[in-house]
Structures are given as structure tokens and as C-alpha cells.
N, C-alpha and C positions, 0 to 999 in steps of 0.2 A: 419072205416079202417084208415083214416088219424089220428085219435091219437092211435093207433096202431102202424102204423108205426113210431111216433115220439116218441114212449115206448122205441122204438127197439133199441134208438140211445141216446149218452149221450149226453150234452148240450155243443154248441160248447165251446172249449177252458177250455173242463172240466178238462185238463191234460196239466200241462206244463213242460216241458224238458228242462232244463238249462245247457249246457254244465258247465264243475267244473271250469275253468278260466275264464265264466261269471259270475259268482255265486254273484260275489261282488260285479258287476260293478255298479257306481250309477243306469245309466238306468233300469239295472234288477229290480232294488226295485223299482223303479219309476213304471212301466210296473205291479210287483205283485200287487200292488195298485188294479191295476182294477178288477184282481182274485183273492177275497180273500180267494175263497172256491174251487179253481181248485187243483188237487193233485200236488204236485212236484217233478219230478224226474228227477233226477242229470246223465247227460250223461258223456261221452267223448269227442265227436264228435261227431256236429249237423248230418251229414252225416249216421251215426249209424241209425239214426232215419225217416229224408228226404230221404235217395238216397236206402233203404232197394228194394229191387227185388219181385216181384210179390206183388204187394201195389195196391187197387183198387181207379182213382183217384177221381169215380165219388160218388163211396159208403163215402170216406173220405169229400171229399165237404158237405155230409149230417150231418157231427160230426167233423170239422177240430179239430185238438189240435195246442197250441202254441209253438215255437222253439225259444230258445232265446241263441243267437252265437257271438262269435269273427270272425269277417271274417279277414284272414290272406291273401288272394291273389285276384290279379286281381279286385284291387278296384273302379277301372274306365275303362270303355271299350272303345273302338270306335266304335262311330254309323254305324247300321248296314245300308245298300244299301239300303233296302228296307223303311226305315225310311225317313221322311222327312227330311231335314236339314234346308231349309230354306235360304238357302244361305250361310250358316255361314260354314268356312273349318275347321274350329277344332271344331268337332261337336263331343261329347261326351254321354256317358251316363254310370249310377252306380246305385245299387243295394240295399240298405238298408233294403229290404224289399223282399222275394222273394213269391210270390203267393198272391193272392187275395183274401178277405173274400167276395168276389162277383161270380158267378157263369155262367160265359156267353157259350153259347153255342159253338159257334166261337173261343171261346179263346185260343192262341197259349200254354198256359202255362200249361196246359195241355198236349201236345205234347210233350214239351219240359222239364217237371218235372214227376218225376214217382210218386208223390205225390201230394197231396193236402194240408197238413201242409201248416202253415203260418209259417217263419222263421222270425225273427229280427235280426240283426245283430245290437248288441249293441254298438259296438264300433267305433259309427259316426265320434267322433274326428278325429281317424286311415287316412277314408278317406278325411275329411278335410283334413288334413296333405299333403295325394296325389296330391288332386288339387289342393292344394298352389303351389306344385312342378313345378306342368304341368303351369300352370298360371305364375311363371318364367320365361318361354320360349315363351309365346303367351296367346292371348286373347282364352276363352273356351266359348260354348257354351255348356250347359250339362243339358238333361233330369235324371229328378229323381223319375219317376213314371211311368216306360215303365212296368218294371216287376212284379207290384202293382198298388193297389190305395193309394199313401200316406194318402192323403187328408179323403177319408173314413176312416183311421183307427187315424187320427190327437190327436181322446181322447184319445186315450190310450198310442200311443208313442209318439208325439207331434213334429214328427220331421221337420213338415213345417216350424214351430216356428224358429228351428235349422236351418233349411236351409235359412230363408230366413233373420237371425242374421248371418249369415254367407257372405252370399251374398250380405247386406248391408256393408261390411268391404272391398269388393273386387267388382270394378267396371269392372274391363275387363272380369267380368265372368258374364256371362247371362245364367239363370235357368228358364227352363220348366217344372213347375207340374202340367201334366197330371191327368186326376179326371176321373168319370162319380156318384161323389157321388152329395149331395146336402148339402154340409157340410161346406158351407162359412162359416158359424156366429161361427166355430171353428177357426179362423183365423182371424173376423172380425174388431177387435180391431188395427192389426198391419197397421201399414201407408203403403200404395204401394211405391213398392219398382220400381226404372226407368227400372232396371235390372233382373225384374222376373216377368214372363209369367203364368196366369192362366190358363190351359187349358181343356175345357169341351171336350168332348164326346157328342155329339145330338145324338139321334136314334129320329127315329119315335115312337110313345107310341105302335103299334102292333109289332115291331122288339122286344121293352123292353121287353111287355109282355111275347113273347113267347120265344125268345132269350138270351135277359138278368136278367137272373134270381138275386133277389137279389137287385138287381140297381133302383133308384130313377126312377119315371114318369118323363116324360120331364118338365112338369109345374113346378114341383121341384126344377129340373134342373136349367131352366130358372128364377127360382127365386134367387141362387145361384149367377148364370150368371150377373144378374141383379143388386143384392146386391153390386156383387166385380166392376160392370163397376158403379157403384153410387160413390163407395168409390176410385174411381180412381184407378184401377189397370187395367194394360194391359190385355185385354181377349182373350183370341184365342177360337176358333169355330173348332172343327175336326168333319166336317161329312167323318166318317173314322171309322170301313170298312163300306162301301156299299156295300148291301147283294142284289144278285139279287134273288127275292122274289116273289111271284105270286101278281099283282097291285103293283111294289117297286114305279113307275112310281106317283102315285096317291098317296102311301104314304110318298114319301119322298117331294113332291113339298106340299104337306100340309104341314108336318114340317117345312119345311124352311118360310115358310107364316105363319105359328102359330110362328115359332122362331123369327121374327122380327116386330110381332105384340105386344111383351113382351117385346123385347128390343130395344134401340135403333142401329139402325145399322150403326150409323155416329160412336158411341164409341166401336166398335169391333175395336181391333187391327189388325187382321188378318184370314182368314180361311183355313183350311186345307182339301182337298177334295179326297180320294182313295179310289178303289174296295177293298174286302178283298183280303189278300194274304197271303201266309206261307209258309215256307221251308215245301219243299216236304216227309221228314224225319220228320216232325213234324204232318201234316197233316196224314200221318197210325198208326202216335201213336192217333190222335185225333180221327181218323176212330174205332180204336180197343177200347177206351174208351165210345165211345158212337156208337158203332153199330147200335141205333136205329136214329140217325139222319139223317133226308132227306136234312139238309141246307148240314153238309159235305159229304153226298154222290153223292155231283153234278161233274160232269162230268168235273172236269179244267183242265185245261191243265197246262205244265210243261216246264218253261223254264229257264235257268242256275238253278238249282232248286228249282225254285218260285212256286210255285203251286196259281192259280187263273184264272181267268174265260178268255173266247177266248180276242183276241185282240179285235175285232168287239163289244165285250159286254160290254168291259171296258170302251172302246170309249165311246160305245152309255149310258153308264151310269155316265162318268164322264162330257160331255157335258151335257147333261139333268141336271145333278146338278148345273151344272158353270153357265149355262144361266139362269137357276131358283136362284141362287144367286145374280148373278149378277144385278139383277135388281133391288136389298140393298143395294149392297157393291161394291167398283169401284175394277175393275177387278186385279188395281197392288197388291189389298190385299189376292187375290184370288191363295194358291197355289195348285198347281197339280201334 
């Protein structure tokens, strides 16, 4: 039955769609490189293709195609509330990349895309151009891997490479790329940068397994982890979301004890520690997409419209973790 079912589907990124004003762009031909045998077809508008109505987005996860776009607007956002910041008040984030070749069960983007398509937005310069702007006016802090994984898809579009030649030319700008791949040794050549932040994803290997589909074992992981804190670069640690899970108790104090038995925990730069959460509007798209899940059909509650577990649970989930951390890492490094 299982190669039955993988008969039924073409092989991801069999089909690429190149808007006609990306067609030439260097990166487009940089990018065909890796598909030399995916068919191509020439759009309008990425839009025509990503934002189409009644699109199934969990049947497309099993056969994603490629999008390859000009982004024309809103090339830098302000981080949203629910986001960490960190301290930092011009706290930003941007797009390059919209959807994930990773398949999590949890995952907001889902909710928030009626597709499963992978998009690239070719035209990195564009938003360089933006934040030199914004960087005129004030120091930025700017995530570049909230609405992807850069870092997992790094062979094919490279654009860590970019960012972080970028970010070596501008000091008042400090860059967080977020990961949960195990895809250092695509990066491992470049010298650490003082002004950019590597950041993992921990799960527990039972969360991975059943949850995040697609995604590296933690060993992986943490080899990653390991590699990038050897070669000196700053690492952040996101145990983030925290799924409250039947034993989450038992499996997440193992992780954090297997996680710092592989690395050292004097050279983590910082941790990040949060319950899952999502717009409320996002969470009944995630509901109608996967009808058969019991993690999102738990009971959360709803507030300004956050949807996430009672006050009481978050509590008692985000102490449990702080104080199991803690006992690594000194607490000023520990956020919540």
C-alpha cells in the first residue's frame, strides 16, 4: 500500500512555475540548476498559483511544486506579539521564502496559506535595498526564517550565504535564522558572523516523530548545534512550542538532559522557552486541514486572539522547563 500510495503522487518540485518577470533573474537559473527534469511553467502571478481557493493543503504537502516570484510589497514586517523579541525594539522580520519543505503538524502556515507550494522570492537584493532604508533610521533586529526553514532548503537557494554577506557589511543589524534542519555543514565554511544568531528548534525525538514530520532526530540536530557552537557562532536554543502531550513532563526533561550532554551549555548564547500558540483564525484553518488531529483539537482557550492552552498549563509548563534548564544555563540567558 505505501508504494501505492507514493504512485499516486509526482515527486516533489516535479513542476516549476516561474512568474515571466522572474524568468531571467540570475537566481531563477541558479535555483533551475537543482531541477533539471521538473517541467516549467511560465505564470503571471505567483498568486495565480499559491493563493487559488479550494487547494488541499495537506494532499499538496505530499507532492509540493516550486514558485519562483518578484515580491513587489511589504518586504519587511514588524514582529508580531506573539514572537519573541528579545529585548531588542525594532524587531523585524521578512519573507524570502514562504512555506516549508518540512511538514509539522502544529504549524501555523498551514492556517495561514491556502497552500502548500514552496514560493522563492528571487529578488533578495529588493529587500536588502529595504533594510538598508530602515537601518538609516535605527539599529534592526530581523528574523529571516519564521515563514520557512531557510537553512533546510540552503542547497538549493543559498540564501544564508546572502544573508549573512549581507549582514557582515552592516553592524547595527542583527539576524536570526531560525532552522530545525541539521544542515550546518551547508554553511560551515563561513567564519561567525558577531551579528547573527543560529537558531535551533529542540523537540523531543517522540514530538519529532509523530509531529514533525520531515524534520531531523534531535541527535541530528544537536550535531548541527554542536558543529556551529565549535566553529564559534552564536546559538540560540528555542524549546518552542511546547506541546502539552500525554508524559510531555518525562519527555521534555530527557531532552533538555540529552540536549546538554552533547553540547556544552557554557557556549549557548541564549534560550528561548514558549507554550504553542496561534491566531485564533489560523487555528480553524489548521482544524479544517487536518480534521483528524487530536494535538489541534485540544481544548485552548482564546485570548486577544491567541488561541493556546489555559493560563494554569502554560505556567505549569513553562516553569517545568525554566527550572529543568536552568540547572545548564544561568537564568539571565533564559527567555520566556
Amino acid at each position: 500500500m505505501k508504494n501505492l500510495d507514493k504512485s499516486l503522487y509526482s515527486p516533489s518540485f516535479s513542476h516549476v512555475y516561474i512568474e515571466k518577470q522572474a524568468m531571467n533573474h540570475p537566481n531563477t537559473k541558479k535555483i533551475l540548476n537543482h531541477f533539471s527534469n521538473a517541467q516549467i511553467i511560465e505564470i503571471n502571478h505567483y498568486k495565480d498559483i499559491f493563493s487559488r481557493s479550494h487547494q488541499h493543503y495537506g494532499l499538496q504537502k505530499k507532492s509540493p511544486k516550486l514558485i519562483l516570484a518578484l515580491k513587489k510589497d511589504h518586504l519587511i514586517y514588524k514582529g508580531a506579539e506573539v514572537c519573541e523579541d528579545f529585548g531588542h525594539p525594532y524587531f523585524y522580520y521578512t519573507s524570502t521564502m514562504m512555506n516549508c519543505i518540512y511538514d509539522c503538524e502544529y504549524c501555523y502556515l498551514q492556517g495561514m496559506y491556502t497552500s502548500a507550494n514552496v514560493v522563492v522570492f528571487v529578488n533578495i537584493e529588493e529587500i536588502f535595498g529595504e533594510v538598508e532604508k530602515l537601518l538609516k533610521k535605527h539599529p534592526i533586529y530581523l528574523c529571516i526564517s519564521y515563514d520557512t526553514d531557510i537553512l533546510a532548503f540552503e542547497n538549493v537557494i543559498g540564501y544564508g550565504r546572502e544573508w549573512m554577506a549581507f549582514a557582515q557589511k552592516h553592524q547595527n543589524l542583527t539576524i536570526e535564522l531560525r532552522t530545525k534542519s541539521a544542515n550546518f555543514k551547508a554553511i560551515q565554511d563561513i567564519e561567525p558572523l558577531e551579528n547573527m544568531i543560529l537558531a535551533w528548534t529542540v523537540s523531543p525525538d517522540p514530538i519529532i516523530k509523530k509531529y514533525e514530520n520531515k524534520t531531523p532526530f534531535l541527535k541530528d540536530r544537536l550535531i548541527s548545534i554542536k558543529g556551529a557552537l565549535d566553529r564559534g557562532w552564536k546559538v540560540r536554543l528555542c524549546f518552542d512550542p511546547l506541546l502539552s502531550i500525554e508524559e510531555w513532563q518525562k519527555h521534555y526533561k530527557e531532552m533538555i538532559k540529552y540536549t546538554f550532554s552533547q553540547v556544552a551549555a557554557e557556549k549557548i548564547y541564549d534560550i528561548s522557552i514558549g507554550v504553542f500558540r496561534v491566531s485564533k483564525d489560523y487555528l480553524k484553518r489548521m482544524r479544517k486541514q487536518r480534521g483528524e488531529s487530536l494535538l489541534l483539537s485540544y481544548p485552548f482557550e482564546t485570548q486577544n486572539g491567541i488561541s493556546s492552552y489555559d493560563v494554569q498549563q502554560t505556567q505549569k509548563m513553562i516553569n517545568h522547563v525554566y527550572q529543568w534548564t536552568a540547572n545548564y544555563v544561568s537564568k539571565e540567558k533564559i527567555y520566556i
